[in-house]
N, C-alpha and C positions, 0 to 999 in steps of 0.2 A: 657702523661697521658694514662690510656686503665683502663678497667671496669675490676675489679676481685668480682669473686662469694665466696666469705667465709662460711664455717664451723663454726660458733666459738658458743660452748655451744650449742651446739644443734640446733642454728637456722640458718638463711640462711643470710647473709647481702651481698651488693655489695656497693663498692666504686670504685670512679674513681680517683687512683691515681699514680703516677709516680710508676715504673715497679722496683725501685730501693729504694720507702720505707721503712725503717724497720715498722718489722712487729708491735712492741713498738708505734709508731706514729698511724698504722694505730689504734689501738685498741684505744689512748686515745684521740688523736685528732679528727681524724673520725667517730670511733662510742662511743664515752662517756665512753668506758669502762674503768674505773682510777685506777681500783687496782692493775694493772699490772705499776709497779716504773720503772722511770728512775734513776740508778744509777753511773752506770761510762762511757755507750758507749761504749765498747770495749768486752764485755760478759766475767768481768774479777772479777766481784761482785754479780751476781747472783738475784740482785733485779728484774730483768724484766723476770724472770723464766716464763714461759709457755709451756704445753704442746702440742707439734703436734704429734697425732695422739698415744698420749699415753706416748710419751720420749720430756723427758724434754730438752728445747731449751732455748738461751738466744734471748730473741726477739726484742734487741737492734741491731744487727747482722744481725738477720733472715730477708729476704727480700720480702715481699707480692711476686713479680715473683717466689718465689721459694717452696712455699707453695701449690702450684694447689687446689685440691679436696680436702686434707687433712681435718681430724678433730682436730680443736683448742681447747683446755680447759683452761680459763683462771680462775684466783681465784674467779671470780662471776659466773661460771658454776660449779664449783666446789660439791657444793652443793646450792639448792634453797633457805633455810632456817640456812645456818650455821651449819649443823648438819656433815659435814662429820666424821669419827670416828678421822681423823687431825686436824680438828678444833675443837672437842672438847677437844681433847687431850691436844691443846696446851693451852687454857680456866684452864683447870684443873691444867697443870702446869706452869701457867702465865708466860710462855713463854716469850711474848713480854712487852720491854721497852718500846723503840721510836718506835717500830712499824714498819718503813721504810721497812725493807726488811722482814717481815713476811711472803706478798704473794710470792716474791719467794720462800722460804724457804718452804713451804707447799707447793708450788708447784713441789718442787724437789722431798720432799720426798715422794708424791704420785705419782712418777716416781719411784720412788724406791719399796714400797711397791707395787705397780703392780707388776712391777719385781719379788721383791721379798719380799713374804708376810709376811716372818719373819728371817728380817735381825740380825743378829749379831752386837755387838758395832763397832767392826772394818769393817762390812759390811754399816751401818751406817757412821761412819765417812769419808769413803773412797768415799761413795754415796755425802754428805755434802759436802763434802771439796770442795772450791771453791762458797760458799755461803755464804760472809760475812755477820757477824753482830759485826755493831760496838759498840756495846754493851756487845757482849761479853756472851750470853745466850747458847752457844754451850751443856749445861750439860741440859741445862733445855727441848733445844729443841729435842735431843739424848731422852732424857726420855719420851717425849711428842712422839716421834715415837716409840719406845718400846709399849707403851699403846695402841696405835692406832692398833699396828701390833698385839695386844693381844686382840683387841676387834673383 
């Protein structure tokens, strides 16, 4: 076990946990934060998406030791109030079904749009790809980033 100082959303937390956690446990089991999904374990579906330090990670994978100083954004930093121009965008095109893997998927693409603030469909796709939804809303969530990136 050993004490790490976290970034995550702006504030400060410390936990004491094995050196070799993913970063996924620490956020839901340690400090409450749940909207960050367990999907497959291997960062091979995209649901536990979050960002360090701006680019998007799979934090199933990601290992508290490997994290240092950095700053975390999970999908409850995001925005305070729901408002980001991704959330409402995806609101607007009722994006989600089952829902499961929404916060990753907003969280990718607000990797992408930092990036780059007015992606292309194939700059999109190429940004997505590897962010399953089993549901199958690829067109809807594509659209829902087009809008974002136009607002």
């Amino acid at each position: 076990m050993a004490i790490f100082n976290l970034k995550i959303n702006s504030k400060e937390f410390q936990v004491d946990v094995d050196p070799s956690t993913p970063m996924l446990w620490v956020l839901r089991d340690h400090l409450n934060l749940l909207g960050t999904k367990f999907g497959c374990g291997f960062a091979q579906c995209g649901a536990c998406t979050i960002l360090v330090d701006g680019f998007a990670v799979r934090s199933c994978v990601t290992i508290v030791d490997s994290v240092g100083d950095k700053k975390i954004t999970t999908i409850e930093g995001l925005s305070e109030n729901g408002d980001h121009p991704l959330q409402k965008a995806w609101i607007e095109h009722d994006v989600p079904q089952c829902g499961y893997c929404q916060s990753g998927q907003i969280m990718n693409a607000a990797a992408l749009l930092k990036a780059n603030p007015h992606p292309t469909d194939v700059e999109i796709e190429t940004a997505m790809n590897g962010n399953i939804c089993r549901c199958g809303t690829y067109i809807r969530i594509k659209a829902a980033i087009k809008e974002a990136a136009n607002s």
